[in-house]
C-alpha positions in Angstrom: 73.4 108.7 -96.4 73.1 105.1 -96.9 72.6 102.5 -94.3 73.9 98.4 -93.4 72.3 96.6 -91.3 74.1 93.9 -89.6 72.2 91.5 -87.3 72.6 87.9 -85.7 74.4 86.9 -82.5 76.7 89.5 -80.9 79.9 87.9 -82.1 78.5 87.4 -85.6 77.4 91.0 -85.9 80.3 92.1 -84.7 82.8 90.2 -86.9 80.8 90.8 -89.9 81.0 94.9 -89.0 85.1 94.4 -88.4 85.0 92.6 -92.0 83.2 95.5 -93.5 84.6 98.1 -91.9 88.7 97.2 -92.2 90.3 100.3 -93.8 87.3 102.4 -94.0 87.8 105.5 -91.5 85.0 105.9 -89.0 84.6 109.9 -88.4 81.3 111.8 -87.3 79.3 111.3 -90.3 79.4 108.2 -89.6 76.5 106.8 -87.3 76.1 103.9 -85.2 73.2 102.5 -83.6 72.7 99.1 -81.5 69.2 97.2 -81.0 68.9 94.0 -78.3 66.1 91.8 -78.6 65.4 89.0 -76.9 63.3 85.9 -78.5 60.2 84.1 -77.3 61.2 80.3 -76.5 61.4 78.0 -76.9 65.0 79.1 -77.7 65.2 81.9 -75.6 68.5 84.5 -77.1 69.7 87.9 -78.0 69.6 89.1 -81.2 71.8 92.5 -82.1 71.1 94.7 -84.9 73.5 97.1 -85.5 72.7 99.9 -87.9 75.3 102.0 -89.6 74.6 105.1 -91.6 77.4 106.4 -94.1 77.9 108.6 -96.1 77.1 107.8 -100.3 80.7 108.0 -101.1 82.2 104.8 -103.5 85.0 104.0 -100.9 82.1 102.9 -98.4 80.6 100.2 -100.8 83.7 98.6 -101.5 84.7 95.7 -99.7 88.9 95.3 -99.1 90.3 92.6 -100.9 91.9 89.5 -98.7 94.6 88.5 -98.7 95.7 84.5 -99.1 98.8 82.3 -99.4 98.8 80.7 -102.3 98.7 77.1 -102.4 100.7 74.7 -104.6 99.8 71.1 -104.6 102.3 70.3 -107.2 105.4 72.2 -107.8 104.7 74.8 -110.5 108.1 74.0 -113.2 109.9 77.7 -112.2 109.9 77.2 -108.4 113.2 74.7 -107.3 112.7 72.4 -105.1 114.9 73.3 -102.4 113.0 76.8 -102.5 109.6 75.1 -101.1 109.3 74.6 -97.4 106.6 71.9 -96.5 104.4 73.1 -93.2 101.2 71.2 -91.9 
């Protein structure tokens, strides 16, 4: 078993575990566990931990590739002009 540890804010931790966990399959061996903690002032907050344990399979250390629109500042010389559509 391996483990991640994710921590910070609630929504932080929680968008960084959707990023790592896109297209990976949680099933039973995988486990979850959540840790609260509140700080001392004199800025009171919450801090989350959430620690996953997974199995030590390749497919779990791999990160999913993303996806972007390409961007072309120029026109590139095989695209026509009337094919590219100008948005803000």
């Amino acid at each position: 078993m391996k483990l991640k540890i994710f921590w910070g804010c609630a929504k932080d931790v929680v968008d960084q575990f959707n990023a790592w966990a896109k297209g990976k399959v949680l099933n039973k061996e995988v486990i979850i566990h959540e840790h609260c903690f509140k700080t001392v002032p004199p800025e009171p907050s919450v801090i989350v931990m959430l620690f996953v344990y997974y199995p030590e399979l390749p497919q779990w250390d791999e990160t999913p590739k993303q996806l972007t629109a390409p961007i072309h500042n120029v026109p590139v010389p095989h695209i026509k002009i009337e094919e590219i559509k100008v948005t803000q």
